[in-house]
C-alpha positions as CSV (number, residue, x, y, z in Angstrom):
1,X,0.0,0.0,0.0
2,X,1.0,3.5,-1.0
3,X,-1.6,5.0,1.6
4,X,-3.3,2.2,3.1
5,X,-6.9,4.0,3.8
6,X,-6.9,5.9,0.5
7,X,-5.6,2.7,-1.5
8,X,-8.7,0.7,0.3
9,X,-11.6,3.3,0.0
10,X,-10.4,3.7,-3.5
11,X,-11.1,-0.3,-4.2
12,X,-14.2,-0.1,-2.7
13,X,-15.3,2.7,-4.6
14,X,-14.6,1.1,-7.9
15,X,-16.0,-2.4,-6.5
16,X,-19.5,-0.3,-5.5
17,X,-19.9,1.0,-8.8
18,X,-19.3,-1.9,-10.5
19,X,-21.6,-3.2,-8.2
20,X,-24.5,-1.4,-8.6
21,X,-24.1,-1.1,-12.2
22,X,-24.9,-4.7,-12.2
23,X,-28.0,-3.9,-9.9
24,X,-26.1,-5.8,-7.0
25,X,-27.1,-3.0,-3.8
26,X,-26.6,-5.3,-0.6
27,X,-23.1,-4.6,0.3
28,X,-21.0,-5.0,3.0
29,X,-17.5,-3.4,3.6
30,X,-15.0,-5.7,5.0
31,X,-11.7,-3.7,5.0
32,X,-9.7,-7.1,5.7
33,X,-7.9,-6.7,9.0
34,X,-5.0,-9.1,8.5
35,X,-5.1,-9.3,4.7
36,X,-2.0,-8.4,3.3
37,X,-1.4,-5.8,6.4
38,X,1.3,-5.5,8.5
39,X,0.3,-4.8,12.3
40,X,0.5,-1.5,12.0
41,X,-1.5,-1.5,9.2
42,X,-3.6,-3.2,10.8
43,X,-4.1,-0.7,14.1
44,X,-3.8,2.1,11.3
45,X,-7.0,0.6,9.2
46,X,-9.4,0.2,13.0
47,X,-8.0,3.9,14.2
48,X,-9.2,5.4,11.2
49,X,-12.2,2.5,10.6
50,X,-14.7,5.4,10.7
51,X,-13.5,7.1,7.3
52,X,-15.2,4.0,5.3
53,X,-18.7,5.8,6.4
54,X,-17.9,7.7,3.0
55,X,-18.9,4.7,1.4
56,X,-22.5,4.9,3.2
57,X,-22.6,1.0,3.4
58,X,-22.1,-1.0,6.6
59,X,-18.8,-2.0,7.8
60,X,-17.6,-5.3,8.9
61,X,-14.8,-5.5,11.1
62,X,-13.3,-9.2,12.1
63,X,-10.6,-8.6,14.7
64,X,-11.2,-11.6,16.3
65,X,-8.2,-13.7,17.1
66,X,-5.9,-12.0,14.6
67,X,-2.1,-12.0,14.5
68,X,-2.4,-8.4,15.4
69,X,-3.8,-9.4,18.6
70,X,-1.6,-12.1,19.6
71,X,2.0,-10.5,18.3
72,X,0.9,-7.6,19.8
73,X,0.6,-9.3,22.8
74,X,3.1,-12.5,22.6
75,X,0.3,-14.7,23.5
76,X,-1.1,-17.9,21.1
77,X,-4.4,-17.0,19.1
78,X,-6.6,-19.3,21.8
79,X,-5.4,-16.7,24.5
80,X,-6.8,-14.0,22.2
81,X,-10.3,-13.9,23.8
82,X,-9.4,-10.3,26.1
83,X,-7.7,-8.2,23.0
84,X,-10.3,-9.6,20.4
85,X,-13.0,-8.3,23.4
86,X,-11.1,-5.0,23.6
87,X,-11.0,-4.6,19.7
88,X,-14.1,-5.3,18.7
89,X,-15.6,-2.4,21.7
90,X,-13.2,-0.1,19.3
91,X,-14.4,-1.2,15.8
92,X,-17.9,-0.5,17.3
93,X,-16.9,2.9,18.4
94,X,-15.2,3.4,15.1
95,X,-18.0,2.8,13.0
96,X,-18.3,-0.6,12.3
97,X,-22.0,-1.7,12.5
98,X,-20.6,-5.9,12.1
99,X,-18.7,-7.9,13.9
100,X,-17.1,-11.2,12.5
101,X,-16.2,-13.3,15.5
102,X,-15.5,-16.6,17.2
103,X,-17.3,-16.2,20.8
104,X,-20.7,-15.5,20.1
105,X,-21.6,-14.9,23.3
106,X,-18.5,-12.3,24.2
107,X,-19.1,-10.4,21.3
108,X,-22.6,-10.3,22.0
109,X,-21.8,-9.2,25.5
110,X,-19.8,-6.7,23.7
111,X,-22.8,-5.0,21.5
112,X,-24.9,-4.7,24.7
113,X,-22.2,-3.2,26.6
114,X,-21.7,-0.5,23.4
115,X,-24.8,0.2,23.0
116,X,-25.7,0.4,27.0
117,X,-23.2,3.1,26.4
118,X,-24.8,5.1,23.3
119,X,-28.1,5.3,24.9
Protein backbone atom coordinates (compact mmCIF):
# COMPACT_ATOMS: atom_id res chain seq x y z
CA UNK A 1 0.00 0.00 0.00
CA UNK A 2 1.00 3.52 -0.98
CA UNK A 3 -1.65 4.99 1.63
CA UNK A 4 -3.29 2.19 3.10
CA UNK A 5 -6.89 4.03 3.80
CA UNK A 6 -6.93 5.90 0.52
CA UNK A 7 -5.59 2.67 -1.49
CA UNK A 8 -8.72 0.74 0.26
CA UNK A 9 -11.63 3.34 -0.04
CA UNK A 10 -10.36 3.70 -3.47
CA UNK A 11 -11.10 -0.32 -4.24
CA UNK A 12 -14.19 -0.12 -2.67
CA UNK A 13 -15.30 2.67 -4.62
CA UNK A 14 -14.58 1.14 -7.94
CA UNK A 15 -16.00 -2.45 -6.50
CA UNK A 16 -19.50 -0.32 -5.53
CA UNK A 17 -19.92 0.98 -8.77
CA UNK A 18 -19.27 -1.87 -10.52
CA UNK A 19 -21.64 -3.22 -8.23
CA UNK A 20 -24.53 -1.39 -8.56
CA UNK A 21 -24.10 -1.12 -12.21
CA UNK A 22 -24.94 -4.67 -12.17
CA UNK A 23 -27.99 -3.91 -9.86
CA UNK A 24 -26.10 -5.77 -6.96
CA UNK A 25 -27.08 -2.96 -3.81
CA UNK A 26 -26.59 -5.33 -0.59
CA UNK A 27 -23.09 -4.61 0.27
CA UNK A 28 -20.97 -4.95 3.02
CA UNK A 29 -17.52 -3.41 3.56
CA UNK A 30 -14.99 -5.72 4.97
CA UNK A 31 -11.66 -3.69 4.97
CA UNK A 32 -9.65 -7.07 5.68
CA UNK A 33 -7.86 -6.67 9.04
CA UNK A 34 -5.04 -9.10 8.53
CA UNK A 35 -5.13 -9.26 4.74
CA UNK A 36 -1.97 -8.41 3.29
CA UNK A 37 -1.38 -5.79 6.39
CA UNK A 38 1.33 -5.50 8.45
CA UNK A 39 0.25 -4.80 12.27
CA UNK A 40 0.50 -1.49 12.05
CA UNK A 41 -1.51 -1.48 9.17
CA UNK A 42 -3.63 -3.15 10.78
CA UNK A 43 -4.07 -0.66 14.15
CA UNK A 44 -3.76 2.09 11.26
CA UNK A 45 -7.04 0.65 9.15
CA UNK A 46 -9.44 0.20 13.05
CA UNK A 47 -7.97 3.90 14.20
CA UNK A 48 -9.22 5.40 11.17
CA UNK A 49 -12.20 2.52 10.59
CA UNK A 50 -14.66 5.41 10.73
CA UNK A 51 -13.48 7.05 7.25
CA UNK A 52 -15.20 3.98 5.31
CA UNK A 53 -18.66 5.83 6.36
CA UNK A 54 -17.86 7.74 2.98
CA UNK A 55 -18.89 4.69 1.37
CA UNK A 56 -22.52 4.94 3.20
CA UNK A 57 -22.56 1.04 3.40
CA UNK A 58 -22.11 -0.96 6.62
CA UNK A 59 -18.81 -1.97 7.80
CA UNK A 60 -17.60 -5.31 8.87
CA UNK A 61 -14.84 -5.50 11.13
CA UNK A 62 -13.32 -9.19 12.11
CA UNK A 63 -10.64 -8.60 14.65
CA UNK A 64 -11.23 -11.63 16.28
CA UNK A 65 -8.16 -13.69 17.08
CA UNK A 66 -5.90 -12.03 14.56
CA UNK A 67 -2.11 -11.97 14.46
CA UNK A 68 -2.43 -8.40 15.43
CA UNK A 69 -3.76 -9.45 18.62
CA UNK A 70 -1.58 -12.11 19.60
CA UNK A 71 1.97 -10.47 18.25
CA UNK A 72 0.94 -7.61 19.82
CA UNK A 73 0.57 -9.33 22.85
CA UNK A 74 3.05 -12.47 22.59
CA UNK A 75 0.34 -14.67 23.52
CA UNK A 76 -1.12 -17.88 21.07
CA UNK A 77 -4.40 -17.01 19.09
CA UNK A 78 -6.63 -19.27 21.77
CA UNK A 79 -5.44 -16.72 24.55
CA UNK A 80 -6.78 -14.03 22.23
CA UNK A 81 -10.28 -13.91 23.83
CA UNK A 82 -9.44 -10.26 26.15
CA UNK A 83 -7.72 -8.21 23.05
CA UNK A 84 -10.25 -9.61 20.37
CA UNK A 85 -13.04 -8.25 23.42
CA UNK A 86 -11.12 -4.99 23.57
CA UNK A 87 -10.98 -4.56 19.68
CA UNK A 88 -14.06 -5.26 18.74
CA UNK A 89 -15.56 -2.45 21.66
CA UNK A 90 -13.24 -0.13 19.33
CA UNK A 91 -14.40 -1.21 15.81
CA UNK A 92 -17.86 -0.53 17.34
CA UNK A 93 -16.87 2.90 18.42
CA UNK A 94 -15.16 3.42 15.07
CA UNK A 95 -18.04 2.76 12.96
CA UNK A 96 -18.31 -0.64 12.32
CA UNK A 97 -22.02 -1.74 12.46
CA UNK A 98 -20.63 -5.92 12.09
CA UNK A 99 -18.73 -7.92 13.93
CA UNK A 100 -17.09 -11.16 12.49
CA UNK A 101 -16.24 -13.27 15.52
CA UNK A 102 -15.50 -16.64 17.22
CA UNK A 103 -17.33 -16.17 20.84
CA UNK A 104 -20.70 -15.49 20.08
CA UNK A 105 -21.60 -14.87 23.29
CA UNK A 106 -18.47 -12.28 24.19
CA UNK A 107 -19.10 -10.38 21.33
CA UNK A 108 -22.55 -10.29 21.98
CA UNK A 109 -21.76 -9.18 25.55
CA UNK A 110 -19.76 -6.68 23.75
CA UNK A 111 -22.75 -5.02 21.52
CA UNK A 112 -24.86 -4.68 24.70
CA UNK A 113 -22.20 -3.17 26.61
CA UNK A 114 -21.69 -0.50 23.37
CA UNK A 115 -24.78 0.16 23.05
CA UNK A 116 -25.72 0.44 26.99
CA UNK A 117 -23.16 3.08 26.43
CA UNK A 118 -24.79 5.09 23.32
CA UNK A 119 -28.11 5.29 24.88
Amino acid sequence: YRDLINDILFYFSEKIQKARQLAINDLIIDPGFGFAKTTAQNFELLEKLKLFNILDLPILAGVSRKSMIYKTLNIEPQDALNGTTALNMIALQNGASLLRVHDVKEAHETIKLFKALNT
